[in-house]
Kinemage of the C-alpha trace (Angstrom):
@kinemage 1
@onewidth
@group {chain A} dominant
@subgroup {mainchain}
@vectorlist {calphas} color= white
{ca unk a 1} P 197.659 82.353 -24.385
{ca unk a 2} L 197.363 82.366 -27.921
{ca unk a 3} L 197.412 78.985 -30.403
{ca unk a 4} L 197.955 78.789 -34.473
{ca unk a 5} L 195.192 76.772 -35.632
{ca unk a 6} L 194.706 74.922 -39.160
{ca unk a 7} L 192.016 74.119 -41.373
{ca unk a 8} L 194.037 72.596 -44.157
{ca unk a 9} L 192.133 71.016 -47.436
{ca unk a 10} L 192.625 69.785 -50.983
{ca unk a 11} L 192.480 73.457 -52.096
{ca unk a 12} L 193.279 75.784 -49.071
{ca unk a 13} L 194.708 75.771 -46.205
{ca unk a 14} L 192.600 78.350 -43.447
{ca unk a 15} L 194.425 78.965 -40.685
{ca unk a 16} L 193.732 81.765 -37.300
{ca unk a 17} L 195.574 82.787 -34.586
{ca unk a 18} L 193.056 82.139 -31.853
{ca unk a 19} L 192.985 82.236 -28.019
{ca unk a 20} L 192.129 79.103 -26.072
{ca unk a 21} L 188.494 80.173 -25.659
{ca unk a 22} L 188.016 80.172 -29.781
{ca unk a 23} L 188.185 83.851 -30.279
{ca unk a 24} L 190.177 84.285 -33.709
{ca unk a 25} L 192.028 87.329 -33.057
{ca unk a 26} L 193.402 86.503 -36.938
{ca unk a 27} L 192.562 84.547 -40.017
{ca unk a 28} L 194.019 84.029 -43.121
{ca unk a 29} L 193.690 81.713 -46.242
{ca unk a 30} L 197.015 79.973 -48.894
{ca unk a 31} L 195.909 78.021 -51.628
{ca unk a 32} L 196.928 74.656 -50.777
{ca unk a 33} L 200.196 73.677 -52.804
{ca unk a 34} L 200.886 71.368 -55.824
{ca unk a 35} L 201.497 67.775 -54.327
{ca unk a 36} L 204.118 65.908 -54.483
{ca unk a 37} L 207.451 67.861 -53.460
{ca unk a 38} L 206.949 68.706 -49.780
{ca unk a 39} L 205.531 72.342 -50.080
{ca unk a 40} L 202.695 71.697 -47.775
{ca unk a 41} L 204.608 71.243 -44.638
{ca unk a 42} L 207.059 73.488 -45.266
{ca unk a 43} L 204.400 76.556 -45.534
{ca unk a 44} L 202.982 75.400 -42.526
{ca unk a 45} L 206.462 75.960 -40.890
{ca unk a 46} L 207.156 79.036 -42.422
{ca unk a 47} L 203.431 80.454 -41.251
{ca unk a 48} L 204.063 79.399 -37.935
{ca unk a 49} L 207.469 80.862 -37.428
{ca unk a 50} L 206.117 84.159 -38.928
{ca unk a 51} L 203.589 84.373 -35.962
{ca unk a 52} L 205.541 82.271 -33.740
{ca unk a 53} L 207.704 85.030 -31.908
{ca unk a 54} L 204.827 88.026 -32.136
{ca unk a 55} L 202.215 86.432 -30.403
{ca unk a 56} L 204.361 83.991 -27.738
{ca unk a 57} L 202.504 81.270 -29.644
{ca unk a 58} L 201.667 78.263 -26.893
{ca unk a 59} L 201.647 75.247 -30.077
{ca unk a 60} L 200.212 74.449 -33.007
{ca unk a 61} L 196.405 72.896 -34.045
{ca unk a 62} L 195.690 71.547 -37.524
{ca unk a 63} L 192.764 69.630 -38.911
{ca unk a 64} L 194.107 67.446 -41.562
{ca unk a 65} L 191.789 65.353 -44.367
{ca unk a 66} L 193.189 62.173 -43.460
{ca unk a 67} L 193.460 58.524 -41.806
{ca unk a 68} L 195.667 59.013 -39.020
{ca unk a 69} L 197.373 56.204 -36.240
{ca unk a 70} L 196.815 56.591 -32.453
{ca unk a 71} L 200.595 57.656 -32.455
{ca unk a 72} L 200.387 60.249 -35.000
{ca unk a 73} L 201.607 58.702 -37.626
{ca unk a 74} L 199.683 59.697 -40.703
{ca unk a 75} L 199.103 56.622 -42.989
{ca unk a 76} L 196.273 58.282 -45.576
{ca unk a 77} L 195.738 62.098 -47.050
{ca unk a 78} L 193.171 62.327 -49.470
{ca unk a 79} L 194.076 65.077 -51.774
{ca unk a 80} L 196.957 66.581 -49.767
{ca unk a 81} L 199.688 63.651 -50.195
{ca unk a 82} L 202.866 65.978 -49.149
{ca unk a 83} L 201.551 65.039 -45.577
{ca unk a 84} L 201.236 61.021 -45.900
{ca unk a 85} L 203.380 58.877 -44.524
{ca unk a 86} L 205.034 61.874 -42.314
{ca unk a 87} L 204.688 62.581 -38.332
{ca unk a 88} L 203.418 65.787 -38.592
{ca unk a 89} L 203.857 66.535 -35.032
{ca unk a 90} L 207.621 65.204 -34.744
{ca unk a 91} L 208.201 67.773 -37.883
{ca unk a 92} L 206.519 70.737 -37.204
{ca unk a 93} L 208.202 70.310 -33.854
{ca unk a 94} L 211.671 70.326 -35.152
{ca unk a 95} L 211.323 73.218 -37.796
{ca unk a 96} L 209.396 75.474 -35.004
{ca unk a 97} L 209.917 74.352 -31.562
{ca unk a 98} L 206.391 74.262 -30.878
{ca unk a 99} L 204.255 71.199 -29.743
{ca unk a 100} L 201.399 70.251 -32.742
{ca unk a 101} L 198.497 67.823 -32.723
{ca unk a 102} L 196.239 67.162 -35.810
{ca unk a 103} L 193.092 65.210 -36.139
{ca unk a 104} L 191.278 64.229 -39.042
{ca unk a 105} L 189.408 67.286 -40.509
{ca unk a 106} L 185.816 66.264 -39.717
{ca unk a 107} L 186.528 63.877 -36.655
{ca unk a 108} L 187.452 68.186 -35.874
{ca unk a 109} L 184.424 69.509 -37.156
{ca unk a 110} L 182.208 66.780 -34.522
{ca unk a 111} L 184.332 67.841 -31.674
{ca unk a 112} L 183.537 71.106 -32.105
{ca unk a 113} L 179.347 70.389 -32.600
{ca unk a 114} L 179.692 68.046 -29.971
{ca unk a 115} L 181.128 70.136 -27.011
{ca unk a 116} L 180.077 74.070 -28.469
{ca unk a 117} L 177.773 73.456 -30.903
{ca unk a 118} L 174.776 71.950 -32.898
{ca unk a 119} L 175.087 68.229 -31.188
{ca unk a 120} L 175.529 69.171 -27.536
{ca unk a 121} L 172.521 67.502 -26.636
{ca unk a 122} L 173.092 64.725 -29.031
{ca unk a 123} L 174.678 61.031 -28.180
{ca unk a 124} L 174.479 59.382 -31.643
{ca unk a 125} L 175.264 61.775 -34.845
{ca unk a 126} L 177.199 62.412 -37.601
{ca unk a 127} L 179.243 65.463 -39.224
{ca unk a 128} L 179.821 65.512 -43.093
{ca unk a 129} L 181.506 68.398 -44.767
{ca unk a 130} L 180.893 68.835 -48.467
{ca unk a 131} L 184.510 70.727 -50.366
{ca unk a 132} L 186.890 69.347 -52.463
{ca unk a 133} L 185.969 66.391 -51.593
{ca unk a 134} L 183.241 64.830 -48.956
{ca unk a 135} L 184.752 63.907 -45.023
{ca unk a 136} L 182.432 62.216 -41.951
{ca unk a 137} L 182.846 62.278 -38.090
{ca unk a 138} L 180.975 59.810 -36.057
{ca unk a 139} L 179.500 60.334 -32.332
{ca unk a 140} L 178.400 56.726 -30.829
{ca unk a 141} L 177.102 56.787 -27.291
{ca unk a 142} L 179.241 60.445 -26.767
{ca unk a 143} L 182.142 59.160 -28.089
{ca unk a 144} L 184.311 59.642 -31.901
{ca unk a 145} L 184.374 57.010 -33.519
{ca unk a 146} L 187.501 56.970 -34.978
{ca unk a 147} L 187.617 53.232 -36.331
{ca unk a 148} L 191.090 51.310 -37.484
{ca unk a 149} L 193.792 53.542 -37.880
{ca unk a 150} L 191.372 56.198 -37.900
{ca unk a 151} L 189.516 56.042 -40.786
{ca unk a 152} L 186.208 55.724 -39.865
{ca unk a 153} L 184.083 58.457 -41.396
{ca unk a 154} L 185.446 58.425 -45.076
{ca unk a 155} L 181.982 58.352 -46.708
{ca unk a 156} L 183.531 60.315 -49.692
{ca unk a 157} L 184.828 57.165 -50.852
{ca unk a 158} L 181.501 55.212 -50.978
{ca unk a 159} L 180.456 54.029 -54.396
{ca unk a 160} L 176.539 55.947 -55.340
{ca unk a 161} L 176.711 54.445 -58.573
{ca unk a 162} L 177.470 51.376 -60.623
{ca unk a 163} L 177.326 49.173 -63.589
{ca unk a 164} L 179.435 45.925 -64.435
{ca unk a 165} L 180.714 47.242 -67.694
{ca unk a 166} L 181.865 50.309 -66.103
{ca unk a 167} L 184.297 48.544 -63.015
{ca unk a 168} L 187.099 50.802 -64.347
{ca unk a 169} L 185.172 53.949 -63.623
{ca unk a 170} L 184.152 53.352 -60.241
{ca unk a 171} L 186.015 56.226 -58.814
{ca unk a 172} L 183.955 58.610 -60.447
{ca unk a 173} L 180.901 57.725 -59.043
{ca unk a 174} L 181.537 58.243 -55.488
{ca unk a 175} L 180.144 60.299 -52.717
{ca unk a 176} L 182.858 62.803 -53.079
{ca unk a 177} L 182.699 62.916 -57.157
{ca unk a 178} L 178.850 63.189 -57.099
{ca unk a 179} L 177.674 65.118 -54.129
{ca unk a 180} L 181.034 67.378 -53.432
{ca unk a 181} L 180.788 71.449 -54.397
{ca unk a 182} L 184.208 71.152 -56.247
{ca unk a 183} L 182.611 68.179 -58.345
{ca unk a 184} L 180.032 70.459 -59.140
{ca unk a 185} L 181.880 73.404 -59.705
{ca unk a 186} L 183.964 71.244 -62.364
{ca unk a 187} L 180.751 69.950 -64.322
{ca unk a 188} L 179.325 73.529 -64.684
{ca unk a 189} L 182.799 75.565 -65.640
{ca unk a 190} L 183.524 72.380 -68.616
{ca unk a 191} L 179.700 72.718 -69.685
{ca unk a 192} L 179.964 76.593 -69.638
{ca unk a 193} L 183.679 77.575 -70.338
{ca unk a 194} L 183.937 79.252 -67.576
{ca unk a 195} L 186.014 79.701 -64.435
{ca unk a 196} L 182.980 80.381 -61.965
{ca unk a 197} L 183.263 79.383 -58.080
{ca unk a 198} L 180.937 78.143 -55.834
{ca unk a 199} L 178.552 81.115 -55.696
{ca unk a 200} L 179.168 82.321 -59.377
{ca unk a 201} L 177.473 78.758 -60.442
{ca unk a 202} L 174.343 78.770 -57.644
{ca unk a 203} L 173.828 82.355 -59.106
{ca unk a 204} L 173.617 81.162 -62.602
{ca unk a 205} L 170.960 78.699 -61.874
{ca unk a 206} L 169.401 81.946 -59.671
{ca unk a 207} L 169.781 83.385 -63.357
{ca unk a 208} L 167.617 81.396 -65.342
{ca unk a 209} L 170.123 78.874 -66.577
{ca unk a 210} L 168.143 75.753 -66.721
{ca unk a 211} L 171.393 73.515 -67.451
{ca unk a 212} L 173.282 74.861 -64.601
{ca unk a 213} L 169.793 74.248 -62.660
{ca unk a 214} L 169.916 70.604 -63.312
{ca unk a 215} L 173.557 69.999 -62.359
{ca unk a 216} L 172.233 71.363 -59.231
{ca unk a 217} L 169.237 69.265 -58.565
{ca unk a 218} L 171.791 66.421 -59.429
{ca unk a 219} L 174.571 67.672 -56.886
{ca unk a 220} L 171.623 67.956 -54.052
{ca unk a 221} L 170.068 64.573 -55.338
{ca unk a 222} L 173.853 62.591 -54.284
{ca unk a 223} L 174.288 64.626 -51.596
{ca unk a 224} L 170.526 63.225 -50.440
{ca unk a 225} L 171.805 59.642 -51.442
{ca unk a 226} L 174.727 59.739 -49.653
{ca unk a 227} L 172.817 61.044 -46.666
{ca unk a 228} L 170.057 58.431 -46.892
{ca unk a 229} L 172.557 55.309 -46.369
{ca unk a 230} L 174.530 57.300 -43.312
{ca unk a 231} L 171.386 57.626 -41.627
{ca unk a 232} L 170.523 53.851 -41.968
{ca unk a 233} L 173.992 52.924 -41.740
{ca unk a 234} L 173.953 54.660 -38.234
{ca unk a 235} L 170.646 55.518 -36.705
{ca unk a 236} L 172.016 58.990 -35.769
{ca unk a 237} L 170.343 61.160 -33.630
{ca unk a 238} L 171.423 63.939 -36.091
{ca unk a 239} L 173.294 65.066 -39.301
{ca unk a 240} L 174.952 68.136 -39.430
{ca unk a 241} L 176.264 69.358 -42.879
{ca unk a 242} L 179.505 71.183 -42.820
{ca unk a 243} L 181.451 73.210 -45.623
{ca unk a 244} L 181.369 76.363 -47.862
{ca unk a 245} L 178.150 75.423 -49.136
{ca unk a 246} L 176.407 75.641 -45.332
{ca unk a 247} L 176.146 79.011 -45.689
{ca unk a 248} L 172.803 78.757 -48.290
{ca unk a 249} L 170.282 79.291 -46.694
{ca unk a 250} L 168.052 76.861 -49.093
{ca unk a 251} L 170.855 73.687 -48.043
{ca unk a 252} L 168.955 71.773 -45.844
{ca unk a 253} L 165.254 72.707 -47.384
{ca unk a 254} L 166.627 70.901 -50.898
{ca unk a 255} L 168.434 68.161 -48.743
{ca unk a 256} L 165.565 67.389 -46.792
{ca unk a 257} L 163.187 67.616 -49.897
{ca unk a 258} L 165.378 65.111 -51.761
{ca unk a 259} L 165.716 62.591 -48.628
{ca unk a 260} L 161.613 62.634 -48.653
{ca unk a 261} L 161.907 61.772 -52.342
{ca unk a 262} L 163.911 58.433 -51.258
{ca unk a 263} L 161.851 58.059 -48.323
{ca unk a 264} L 159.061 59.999 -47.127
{ca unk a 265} L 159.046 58.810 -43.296
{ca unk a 266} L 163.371 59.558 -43.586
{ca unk a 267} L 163.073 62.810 -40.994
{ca unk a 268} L 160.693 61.853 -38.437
{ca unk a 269} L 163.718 59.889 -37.091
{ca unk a 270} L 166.281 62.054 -38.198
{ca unk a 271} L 166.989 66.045 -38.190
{ca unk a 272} L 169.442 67.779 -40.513
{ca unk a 273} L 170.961 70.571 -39.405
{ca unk a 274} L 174.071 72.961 -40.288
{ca unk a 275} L 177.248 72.785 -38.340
{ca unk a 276} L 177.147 75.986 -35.787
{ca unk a 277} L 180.162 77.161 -36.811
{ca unk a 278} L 179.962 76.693 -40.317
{ca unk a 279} L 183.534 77.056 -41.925
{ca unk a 280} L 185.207 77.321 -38.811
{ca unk a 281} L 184.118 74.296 -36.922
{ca unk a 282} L 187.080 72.286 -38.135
{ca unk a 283} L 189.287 74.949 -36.670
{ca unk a 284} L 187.502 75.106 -33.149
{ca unk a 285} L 187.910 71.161 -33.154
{ca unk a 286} L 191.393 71.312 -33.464
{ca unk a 287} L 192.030 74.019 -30.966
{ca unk a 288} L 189.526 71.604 -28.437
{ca unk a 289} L 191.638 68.681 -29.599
{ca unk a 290} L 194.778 70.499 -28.876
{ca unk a 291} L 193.624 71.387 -25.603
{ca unk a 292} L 192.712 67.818 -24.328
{ca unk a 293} L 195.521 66.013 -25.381
């Protein structure tokens, strides 16, 4: 039996053909369309009736970066708007002829940790993946906590930063605009002129450039912030970090360093920790979603 599985976000949309064990026998990456004019779900149709016929396809997973009702109904969507307001199953379904189920994208990424991967052993944690923007899944007692209409979790919303005279600014000090990669990506590329991605700016700071090096410190510094009031919001057990950036090797030394700047007794309660699968965990937690509907 094979399944098409989705990973989409505010600037790609990952997507495998994997069996129900989570073996990816293919994967393949679209830049996620301009919003606004219904391109998103229509490549999702179109790349599901290209493999829908060759590989007997069995349905359709998708981890989506969004608030979404117990009937499917998908009231919030971040950066990828083409898919608010739209049941995404009851579409796909018509266009394809194959069954779909979507979760939110991290609620995805904790379902995988929880049943294959870092948080097996773990009642009480939290998932955050760091992108375009800044997502969170939430374990209580072994179960997600998915909140009203699903939007518990949405700690790239939460306000880091404030002053009075600045109230009309407040969306630029968030979790997502201050401790995201693509936040940081932005600062360095308008400081530079350049057109660098994530691991053309961590090599410049690797480099020498001292600017470059402080955007960095300040990128790790929210990221610690944003960290600091999960972890007394929620007493987890755990916090895995998710994302393109958990694949450096130095993430959770400089996170950890920068919690113990806040709070020096912060990790003898808490461990930080990489999601297992890194990248694909949001994928896995669809396909494991998919499968226990």
């Amino acid at each position: 039996m094979h399944y098409i599985v989705f990973d989409i976000g505010g600037t790609a949309i990952k997507y495998s053909i994997m069996t129900k064990d989570g073996e990816m026998i293919e994967s393949y990456s679209e830049n996620t369309p301009e919003q606004g004019q219904g391109k998103t779900q229509k490549l999702l149709v179109d790349i599901i009736n290209k493999f829908k016929n060759s590989y007997k396809l069995e349905g359709a997973a998708m981890s989506v970066p969004g608030g979404i009702d117990d009937d499917g109904y998908i009231h919030f969507m971040g950066q990828v708007i083409d898919l608010q307001d739209l049941y995404l199953n009851k579409y796909i379904k018509e266009h394809t002829g194959l069954d779909c189920t979507y979760d939110n994208d991290v609620n995805c990424v904790a379902m995988a940790e929880k049943y294959m991967g870092n948080a097996v052993d773990n009642k009480n944690f939290v998932c955050i993946t760091i992108g375009t923007g800044i997502g969170g899944g939430v374990f209580i007692n072994n179960q997600l906590y998915r909140g009203y209409r699903g939007m518990a979790g949405e700690f790239g919303i939460n306000i880091l930063d404030h002053r009075s005279t600045e109230i009309d600014s407040f969306d630029m000090k968030t979790f997502s605009r201050l401790g995201s990669t693509y936040n940081l990506i932005s600062r360095v590329n308008n400081l530079k002129g350049t057109n660098l991605d994530g691991i053309g700016v961590f090599e410049l700071a690797e480099q020498g450039d001292e600017e470059v090096r402080e955007l960095i410190e300040d990128f790790y510094l929210s990221l610690a912030i944003g960290i600091y009031n999960i972890v007394y919001s929620f007493a987890p057990e755990k916090v895995l970090i998710g994302g393109g950036v958990s694949v450096r090797d130095d993430l959770i030394s400089n996170v950890e360093s920068k919690l113990t700047l806040l709070n020096k007794d912060i990790l003898k309660f808490v461990k930080i920790d990489k999601c297992k699968f890194e990248n694909n965990s949001g994928k896995i937690g669809a396909l494991y979603n998919f499968l226990n509907k």
